[in-house]
N, C-alpha and C positions, 0 to 999 in steps of 0.2 A: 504494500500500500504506500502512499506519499504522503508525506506529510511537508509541513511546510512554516517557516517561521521568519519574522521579521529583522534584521541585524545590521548596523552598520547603513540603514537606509535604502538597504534591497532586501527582496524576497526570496528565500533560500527554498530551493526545492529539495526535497530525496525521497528518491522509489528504495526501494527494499522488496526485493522478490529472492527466496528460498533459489539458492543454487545461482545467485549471480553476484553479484559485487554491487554492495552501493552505487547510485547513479546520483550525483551532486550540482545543481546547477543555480548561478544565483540571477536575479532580474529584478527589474526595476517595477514593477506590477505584481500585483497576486495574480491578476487574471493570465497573465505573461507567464507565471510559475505553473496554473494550474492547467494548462493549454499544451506544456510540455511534457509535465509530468502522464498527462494522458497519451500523450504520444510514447513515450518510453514506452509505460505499461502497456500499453497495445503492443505494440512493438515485440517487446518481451514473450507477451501472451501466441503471438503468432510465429514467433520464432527467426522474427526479420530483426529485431535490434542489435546495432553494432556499436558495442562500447567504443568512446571512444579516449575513456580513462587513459590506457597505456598510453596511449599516441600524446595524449597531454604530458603526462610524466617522465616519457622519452627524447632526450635531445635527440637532435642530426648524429653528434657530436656521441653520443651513447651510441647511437645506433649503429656507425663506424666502427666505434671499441668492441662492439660485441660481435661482429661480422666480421672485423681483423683474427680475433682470438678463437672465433670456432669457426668460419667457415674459410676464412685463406689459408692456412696449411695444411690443407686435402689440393689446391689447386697449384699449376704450373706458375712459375713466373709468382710466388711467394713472397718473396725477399722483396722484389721491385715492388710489387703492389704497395704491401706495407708502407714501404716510406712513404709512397706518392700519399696514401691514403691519413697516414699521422700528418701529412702536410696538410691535408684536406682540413683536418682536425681543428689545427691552431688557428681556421677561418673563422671571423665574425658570425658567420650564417649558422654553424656548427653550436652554437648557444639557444637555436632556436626549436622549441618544439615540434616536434613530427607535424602535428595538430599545427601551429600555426606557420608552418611555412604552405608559402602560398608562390604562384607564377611569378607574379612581383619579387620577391625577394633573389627566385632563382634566375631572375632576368638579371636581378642588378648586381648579383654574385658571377653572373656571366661578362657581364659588360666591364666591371671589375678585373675580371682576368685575361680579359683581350687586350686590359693596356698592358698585362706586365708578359705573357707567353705567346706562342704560336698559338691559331685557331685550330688545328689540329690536337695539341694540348687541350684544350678548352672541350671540344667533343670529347675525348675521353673521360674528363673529367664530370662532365654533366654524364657519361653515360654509368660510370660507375656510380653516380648518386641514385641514376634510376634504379641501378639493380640493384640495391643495399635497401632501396625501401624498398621496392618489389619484392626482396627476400622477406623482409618484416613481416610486409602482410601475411604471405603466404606463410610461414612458417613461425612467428612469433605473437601472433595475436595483436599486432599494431595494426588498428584499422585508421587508415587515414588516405586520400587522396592522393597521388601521384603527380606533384607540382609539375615535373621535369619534363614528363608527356606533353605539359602544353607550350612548352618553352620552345621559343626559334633557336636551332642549333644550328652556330657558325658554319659559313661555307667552308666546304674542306679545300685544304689548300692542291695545287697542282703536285702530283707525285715527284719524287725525287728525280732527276735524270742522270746524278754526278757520276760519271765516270773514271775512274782513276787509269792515266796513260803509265807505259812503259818506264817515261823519264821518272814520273812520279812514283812508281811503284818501289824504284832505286833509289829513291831519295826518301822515300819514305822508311825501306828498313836498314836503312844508312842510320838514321836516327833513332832505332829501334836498339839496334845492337847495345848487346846489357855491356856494357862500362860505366865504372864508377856505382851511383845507385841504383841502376835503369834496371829492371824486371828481367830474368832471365828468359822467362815464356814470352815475351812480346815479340820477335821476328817469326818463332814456329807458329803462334796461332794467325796471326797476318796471314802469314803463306797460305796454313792449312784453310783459313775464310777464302784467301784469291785462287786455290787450288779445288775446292769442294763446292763454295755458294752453303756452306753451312750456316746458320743463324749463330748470333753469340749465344744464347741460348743454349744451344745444340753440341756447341762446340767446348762449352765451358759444364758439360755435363758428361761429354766422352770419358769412357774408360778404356784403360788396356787391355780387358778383357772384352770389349765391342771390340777390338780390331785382328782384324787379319788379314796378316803382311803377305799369305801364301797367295790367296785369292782377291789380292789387293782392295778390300771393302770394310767401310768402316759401320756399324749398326747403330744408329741410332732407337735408343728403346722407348722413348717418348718425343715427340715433335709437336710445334706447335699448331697443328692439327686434329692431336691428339692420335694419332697413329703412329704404329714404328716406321723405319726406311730405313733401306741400306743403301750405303752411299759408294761409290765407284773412286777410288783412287789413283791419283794419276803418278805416273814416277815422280815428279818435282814433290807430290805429297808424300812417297813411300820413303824418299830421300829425308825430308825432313824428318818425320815418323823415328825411321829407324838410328840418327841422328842425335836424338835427344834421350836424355835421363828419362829412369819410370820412378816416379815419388812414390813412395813407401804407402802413400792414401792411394792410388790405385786408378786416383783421375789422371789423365791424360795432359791437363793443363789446371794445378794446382793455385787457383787464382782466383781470386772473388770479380764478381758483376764490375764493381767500383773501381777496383784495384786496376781493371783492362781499362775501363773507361778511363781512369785520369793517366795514366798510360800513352792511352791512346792519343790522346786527347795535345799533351803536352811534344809527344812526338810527330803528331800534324802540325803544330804551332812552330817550334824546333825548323821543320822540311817548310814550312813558309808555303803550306797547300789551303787555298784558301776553299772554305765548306764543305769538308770534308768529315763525313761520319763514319762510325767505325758500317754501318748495315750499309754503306755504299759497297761496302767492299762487294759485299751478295750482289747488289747488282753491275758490279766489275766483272765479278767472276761466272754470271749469267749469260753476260753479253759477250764474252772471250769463248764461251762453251756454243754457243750457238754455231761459229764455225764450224767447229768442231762436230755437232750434232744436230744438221738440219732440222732433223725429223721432233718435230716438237714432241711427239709422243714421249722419247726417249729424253729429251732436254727436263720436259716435267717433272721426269720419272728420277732423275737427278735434284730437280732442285725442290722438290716437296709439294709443288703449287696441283692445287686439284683442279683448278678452273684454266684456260689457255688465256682467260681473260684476264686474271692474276697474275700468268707467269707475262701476260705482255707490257706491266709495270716496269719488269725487271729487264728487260730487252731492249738494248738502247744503240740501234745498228749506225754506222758509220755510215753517211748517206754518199760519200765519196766512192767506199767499196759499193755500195750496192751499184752508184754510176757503173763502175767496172765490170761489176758481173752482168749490165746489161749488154757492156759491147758497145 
C-alpha cells in the first residue's frame, strides 16, 4: 500500500508491496504523490514496473568499476581497455547517475573530447559507454535508458594509408638497435610485424611453443576475430626467429603493450619518420604481400581479414606499378 507524508514542503510518497523494495518519490502536491503512487502499484500488480532505484544509486562512474573488475578479464585486449576505461573514470560525467544522464550531457561529454582526441577516439569511447550500460541493464538490474543511442557519433575519420618505404624501413631499425638502454626485442618484433602483417596484439602474445621452424608457420591461438590462424613465414622471418634468445616465460617477445609503444614510439621520433604508427606496419606488410600473393583468397588467409572489404583498408598499391603492369 502507499502511504504518504508531508516534509520539508513536499509530499513524500512510498509503495511497499511484499517481494519488492520500497519505491520512494517526493512532489510538490499530494495529488502529484497520489497519481504516482497509483501508477507504481498498478504497475507492480501487472508485473510491468521497473525500478528504477538502482539506476538512481548507480554512478556512470560505478558502473565502469564494476564492468572493469568482473567483466574485462574474460575478454581480449584487457590490459588496454582498463586504462582507456579508469581514464573514462576520472571524467566529470562519471559523477552522474545512471538515472540522470540524459542525450544532453553525452553530447556535451562528446563535444568535450573532440577538442582534446581524434574522432575516431571519441567513437570508441561513446561506444564503450553504450555497452557498459547495455550490460547493466541486461544483466544487473539497472533499469535506465540508453542516453548514447541517441547521440550523433562523430564522423569517422579517413582510414590510415601510411606506408612505410624501403629507405625508411633502414632507418627505422637503425634506431631500433638495443645500444645503450634501447629494448633488446625492438628490431625482431618490427621485422616479424613487416614480415607477417601480425597485429601487436598477436605478436606480443606468440609463444615458442606456437612456432614451427620445420614447416615454417607460426599459430596464433587467439586473434582479434576471435578465431585461431596460422600464419606463413617467410625466411627474413625464420632468420630473425631463429636469431634471437627464448626467455625462460616462454613468450616469444617478452615485453609489455606500453613498453613497444614508447619504444616504438621514440625510435620513429629518433628516424625523423613523420606519422608513423607502430599498426602501419600491418599495413606495410599487407601491401609488400600483395605482390607476392595476387590471389586475394590466399593474401586474407594470411592477414586474418574475413571481409575482402576489410582487407582493402590494408592495401595500399603503388599506382606507378600498377601504370606498369598495364603496359
Amino acid at each position: 500500500m502507499a502511504t504518504f507524508r508531508f516534509r520539508s514542503n513536499r509530499w513524500q510518497a512510498r509503495v511497499r508491496r511484499q517481494g519488492h523494495p520500497d519505491e520512494t518519490r517526493s512532489f510538490l502536491t499530494h495529488k502529484e504523490a497520489e497519481r504516482w503512487a497509483r501508477t507504481v502499484e498498478s504497475g507492480i500488480d501487472h508485473g510491468s514496473f521497473i525500478s528504477p532505484t538502482q539506476a538512481k544509486k548507480t554512478t556512470l562512474g560505478d558502473l565502469i568499476q564494476r564492468y572493469i573488475a568482473e567483466v574485462l578479464p574474460s575478454m581480449k585486449g584487457a590490459t588496454d581497455d582498463t586504462i582507456r576505461l579508469k581514464a573514462i573514470c576520472r571524467r566529470p560525467i562519471c559523477r552522474n547517475s545512471i538515472a540522470s544522464l540524459s542525450p544532453a550531457k553525452i553530447a556535451e561529454y562528446r563535444d568535450i573530447r573532440l577538442r582534446e582526441v581524434a574522432p575516431g577516439t571519441v567513437v570508441r569511447e561513446l561506444a564503450y559507454l553504450s555497452s557498459i550500460i547495455n550490460h547493466g541493464r541486461r544483466e544487473w538490474g539497472i533499469h535506465a535508458n540508453n542516453p548514447v543511442a541517441l547521440v550523433r557519433k562523430p564522423t569517422q575519420p579517413k582510414g590510415r594509408e601510411r606506408v612505410l618505404s624501403l629507405a625508411e624501413r633502414e632507418r627505422l631499425l637503425a634506431e631500433l638497435q638495443p645500444t645503450g638502454r634501447r629494448n633488446t626485442w625492438m628490431p625482431s618484433v618490427v621485422i616479424l610485424a613487416l614480415e607477417t602483417a601480425m597485429r601487436r596484439s598477436e605478436l606480443l602474445a606468440l609463444r615458442w611453443g606456437d612456432i614451427n621452424l620445420d614447416r615454417r608457420t607460426a599459430t596464433l591461438q587467439m586473434t582479434k576475430n576471435g578465431e585461431s590462424r596460422i600464419v606463413p613465414l617467410s625466411t627474413t622471418a625464420i632468420q630473425t626467429l631463429t636469431s634471437m634468445p627464448q626467455s625462460v616465460c616462454g613468450a616469444v617477445f617478452p615485453i609489455t603493450s606500453c613498453a613497444l609503444a614508447a619504444n616504438f614510439d621514440n625510435a620513429v621520433e629518433r628516424a625523423k619518420l613523420p606519422d608513423l604508427h607502430f599498426h602501419d606496419l600491418r599495413h606495410t606488410a599487407i601491401t609488400n604481400m600483395a605482390n607476392k600473393l595476387p590471389n586475394l583468397i590466399e593474401l586474407a588467409a594470411v592477414s586474418g581479414h574475413k571481409s575482402l572489404k576489410m582487407l582493402q583498408r590494408y592495401y595500399h598499391p603503388d599506382v606507378e606499378d600498377l601504370a606498369r603492369k598495364l603496359g
